[in-house]
ZAMARGU-4260 file (C-alpha; in steps of 0.2 Angstrom, whole numbers, plus 5000, padded with zeros to 4 digits):
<rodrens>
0) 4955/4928/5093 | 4960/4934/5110 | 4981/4940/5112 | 4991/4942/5125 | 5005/4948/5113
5) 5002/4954/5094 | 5015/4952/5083 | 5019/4971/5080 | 5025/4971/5099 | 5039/4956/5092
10) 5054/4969/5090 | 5051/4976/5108 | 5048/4959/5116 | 5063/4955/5108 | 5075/4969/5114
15) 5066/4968/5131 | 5075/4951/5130 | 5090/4956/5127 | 5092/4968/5142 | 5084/4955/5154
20) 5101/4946/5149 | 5112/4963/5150 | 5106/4964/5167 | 5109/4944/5169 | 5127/4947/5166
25) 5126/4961/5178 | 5120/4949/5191 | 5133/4934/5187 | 5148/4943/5189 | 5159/4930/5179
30) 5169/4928/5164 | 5156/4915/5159 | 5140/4923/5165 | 5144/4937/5153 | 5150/4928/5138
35) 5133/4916/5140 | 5122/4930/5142 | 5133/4940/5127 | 5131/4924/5114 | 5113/4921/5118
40) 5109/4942/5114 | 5118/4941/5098 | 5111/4926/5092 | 5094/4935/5097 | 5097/4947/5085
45) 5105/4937/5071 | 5085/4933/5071 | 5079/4948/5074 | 5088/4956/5060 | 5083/4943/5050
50) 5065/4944/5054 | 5067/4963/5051 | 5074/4961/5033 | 5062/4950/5026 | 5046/4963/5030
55) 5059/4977/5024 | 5060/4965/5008 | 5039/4961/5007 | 5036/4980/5009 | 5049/4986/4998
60) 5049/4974/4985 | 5031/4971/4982 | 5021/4983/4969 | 5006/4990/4974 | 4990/4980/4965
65) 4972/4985/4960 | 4957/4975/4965 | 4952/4970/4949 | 4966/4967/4940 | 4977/4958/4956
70) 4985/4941/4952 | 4984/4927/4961 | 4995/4927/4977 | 5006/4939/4986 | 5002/4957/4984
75) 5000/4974/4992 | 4983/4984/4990 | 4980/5001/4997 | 4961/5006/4998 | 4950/5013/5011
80) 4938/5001/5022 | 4922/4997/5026 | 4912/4984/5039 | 4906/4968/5030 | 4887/4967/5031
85) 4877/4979/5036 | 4879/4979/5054 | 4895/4993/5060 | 4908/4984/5072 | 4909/4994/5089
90) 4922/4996/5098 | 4921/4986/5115 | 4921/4999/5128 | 4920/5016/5119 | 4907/5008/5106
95) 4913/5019/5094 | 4909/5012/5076 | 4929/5004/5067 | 4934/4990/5057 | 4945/4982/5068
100) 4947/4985/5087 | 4959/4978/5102 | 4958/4981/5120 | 4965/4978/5136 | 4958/4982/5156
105) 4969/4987/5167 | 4964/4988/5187 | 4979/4994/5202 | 4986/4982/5215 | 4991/4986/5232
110) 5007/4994/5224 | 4998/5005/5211 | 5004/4998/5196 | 4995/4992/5186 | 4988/4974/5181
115) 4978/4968/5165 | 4962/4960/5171 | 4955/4958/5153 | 4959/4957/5134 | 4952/4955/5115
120) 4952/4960/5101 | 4936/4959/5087 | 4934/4945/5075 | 4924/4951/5062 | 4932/4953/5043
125) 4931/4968/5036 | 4930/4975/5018 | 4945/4984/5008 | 4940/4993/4994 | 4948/5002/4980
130) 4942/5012/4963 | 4942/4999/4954 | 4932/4984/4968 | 4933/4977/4985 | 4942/4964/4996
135) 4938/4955/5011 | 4950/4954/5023 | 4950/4941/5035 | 4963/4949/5046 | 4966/4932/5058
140) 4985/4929/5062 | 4991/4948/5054 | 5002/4961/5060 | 4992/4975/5064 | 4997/4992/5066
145) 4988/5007/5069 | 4990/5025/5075 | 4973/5023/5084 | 4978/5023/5101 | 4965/5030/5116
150) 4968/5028/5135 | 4956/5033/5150 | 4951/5028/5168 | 4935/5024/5173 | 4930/5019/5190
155) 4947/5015/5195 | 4952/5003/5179 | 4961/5008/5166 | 4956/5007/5147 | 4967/5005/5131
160) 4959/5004/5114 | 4968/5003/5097 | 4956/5004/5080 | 4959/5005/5063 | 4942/5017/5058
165) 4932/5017/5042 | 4940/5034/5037 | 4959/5027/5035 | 4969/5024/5020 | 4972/5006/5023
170) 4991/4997/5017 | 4988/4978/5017 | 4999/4963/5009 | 4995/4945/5010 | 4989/4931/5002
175) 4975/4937/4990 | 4962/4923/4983 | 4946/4925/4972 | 4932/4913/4975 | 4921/4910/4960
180) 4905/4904/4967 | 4902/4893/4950 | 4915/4884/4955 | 4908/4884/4973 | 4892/4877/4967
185) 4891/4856/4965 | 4875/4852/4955 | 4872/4834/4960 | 4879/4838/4978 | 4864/4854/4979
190) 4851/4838/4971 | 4853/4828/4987 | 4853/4842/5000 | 4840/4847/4994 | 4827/4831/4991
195) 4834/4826/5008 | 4827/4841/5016 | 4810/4836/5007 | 4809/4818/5015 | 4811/4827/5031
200) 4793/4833/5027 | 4781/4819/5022 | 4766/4829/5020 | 4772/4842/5010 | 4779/4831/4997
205) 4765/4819/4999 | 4754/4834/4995 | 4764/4839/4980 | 4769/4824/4973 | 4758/4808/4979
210) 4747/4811/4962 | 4734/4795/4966 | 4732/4800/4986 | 4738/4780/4990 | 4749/4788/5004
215) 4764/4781/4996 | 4777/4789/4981 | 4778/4776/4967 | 4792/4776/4955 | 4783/4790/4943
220) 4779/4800/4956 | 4796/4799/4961 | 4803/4806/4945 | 4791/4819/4943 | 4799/4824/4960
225) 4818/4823/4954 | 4812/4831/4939 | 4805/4846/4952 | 4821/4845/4962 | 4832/4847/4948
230) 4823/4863/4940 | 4824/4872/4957 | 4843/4865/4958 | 4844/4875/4940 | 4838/4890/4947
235) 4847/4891/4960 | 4864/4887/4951 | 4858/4902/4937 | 4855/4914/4953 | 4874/4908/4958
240) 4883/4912/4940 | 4877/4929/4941 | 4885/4933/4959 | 4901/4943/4959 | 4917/4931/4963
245) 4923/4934/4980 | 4940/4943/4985 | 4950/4936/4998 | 4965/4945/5006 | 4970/4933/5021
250) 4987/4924/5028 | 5000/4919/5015 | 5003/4901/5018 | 5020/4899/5015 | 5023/4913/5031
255) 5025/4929/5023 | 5022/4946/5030 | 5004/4948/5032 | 5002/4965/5037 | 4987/4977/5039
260) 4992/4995/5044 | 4982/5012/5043 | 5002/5019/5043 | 5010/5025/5025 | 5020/5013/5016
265) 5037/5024/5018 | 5033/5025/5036 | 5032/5006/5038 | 5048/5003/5026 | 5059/5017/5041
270) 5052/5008/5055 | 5058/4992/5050 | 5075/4996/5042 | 5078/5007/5059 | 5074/4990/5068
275) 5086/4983/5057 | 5100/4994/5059 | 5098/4992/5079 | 5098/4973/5078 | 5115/4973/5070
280) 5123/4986/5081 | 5116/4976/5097 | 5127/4960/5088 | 5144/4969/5083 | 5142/4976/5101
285) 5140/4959/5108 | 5154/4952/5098 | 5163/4967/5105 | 5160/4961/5122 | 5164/4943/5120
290) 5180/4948/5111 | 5184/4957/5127 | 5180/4943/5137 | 5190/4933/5129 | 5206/4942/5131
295) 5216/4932/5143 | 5219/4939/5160 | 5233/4946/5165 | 5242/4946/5183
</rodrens>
């Protein structure tokens, strides 16, 4: 999952936007120039107020959940994490061990400024986990935010890593699912996987099954080997009932927040309300402008 933008960058991308086009303006030098520029800001921010709003709304309005009692759907959990599996992620260039990492290389030009050469971030899923279970999270398309930030220089390139780290208190809302791995197994479907997998091996099931050593499987034999397939097919769907169901936090499909954050819930909630409030002073300035624009000219 490689980025050349994360979402949590939107609002800056955004208002970096908007004073490309103030300085547009600048440049045009014309009644029309400015009230383009000004009407394109403004309906820039129309959306981005929106956009703003809704994630004010999914933070505000959605209650906290536990694990092992969470319904079906959109929620918010709060836990701490941990890797999935046994293996600890590394971070790319510090190697230090994290949940989550992203990264970018940056290298001078002639100028001195600097240029990305390289960026990524890790794939791997992750577990939350509360007192009362555990989550996964498959973090793929969620707005990550993290006060993880560390920056050095190393043989003339400059690094940048952001983590969310094992020891955070972790705020995550999305999409949560549980998978019931009864409902997960298909009998019939594991029956002829696996005496498919058998016929790849003549020998074997000659050597088991062939009772008369004619070199061929008659139709008793045959049974005798369904009947063999079906027991272990049992087995294996008694071994399945007795694994926990899994828990799924991922990206809600109907394009809700999904966010993952190592921030408190009250800092998140500011940070978009201010973003909020800035959007619509940018508008009612803009329609100030126009307004102005619009005046006619006297001589």
């Amino acid at each position: 999952m490689l980025v050349s933008l994360r979402r949590e960058y939107a609002n800056l991308v955004t208002s970096g936007t908007q004073l490309f086009l103030l300085f547009a303006g600048f440049w045009f030098e014309s009644r029309n120039g400015w009230l383009g520029c000004l009407s394109v800001i403004a309906a820039i921010s129309i959306f981005a107020w929106l956009t703003a709003l809704r994630k004010l709304r999914a933070i505000r309005d959605t209650p906290t959940s536990k694990i092992a009692s969470a319904a079906q759907g959109y929620i918010e959990l709060v836990g701490s994490g941990k890797s999935f599996g046994d293996t600890p992620l590394l971070s790319k260039h510090s190697l230090l061990p994290c949940l989550w990492y992203r990264y970018t290389v940056e290298r001078q030009d002639s100028e001195r400024n600097w240029k990305s050469i390289e960026s990524g971030e890790s794939h791997d899923s992750f577990v939350l986990r509360d007192d009362t279970g555990e989550c996964v999270v498959n973090f793929e398309q969620a707005e990550i935010l993290t006060k993880h930030r560390d920056q050095w220089i190393k043989d003339g390139q400059r690094y940048t890593e952001w983590k969310l780290i094992n020891s955070d208190t972790l705020y995550a809302i999305g999409e949560f699912r549980t998978r019931s791995s009864i409902v997960e197994f298909n009998s019939k479907t594991e029956l002829n996987t696996l005496i498919a997998e058998w016929k790849k091996d003549p020998p074997t099931l000659h050597k088991r099954f062939d009772l008369n050593n004619d070199g061929e499987l008659d139709m008793n034999e045959w049974l005798l080997a369904r009947q063999a397939a079906k027991r272990e097919v049992t087995k294996k769907m008694h071994e399945a009932h007795t694994q926990p169901d899994l828990n799924i936090l991922a990206k809600p499909q109907d394009g809700k927040l999904f966010l993952l954050s190592n921030f408190d819930p009250e800092k998140l909630s500011r940070r978009y309300l201010l973003w909020s409030w800035a959007h619509v002073l940018i508008f009612f300035s803009c329609l100030g402008g126009i307004s102005w624009w619009l005046q006619p000219t006297t001589i």
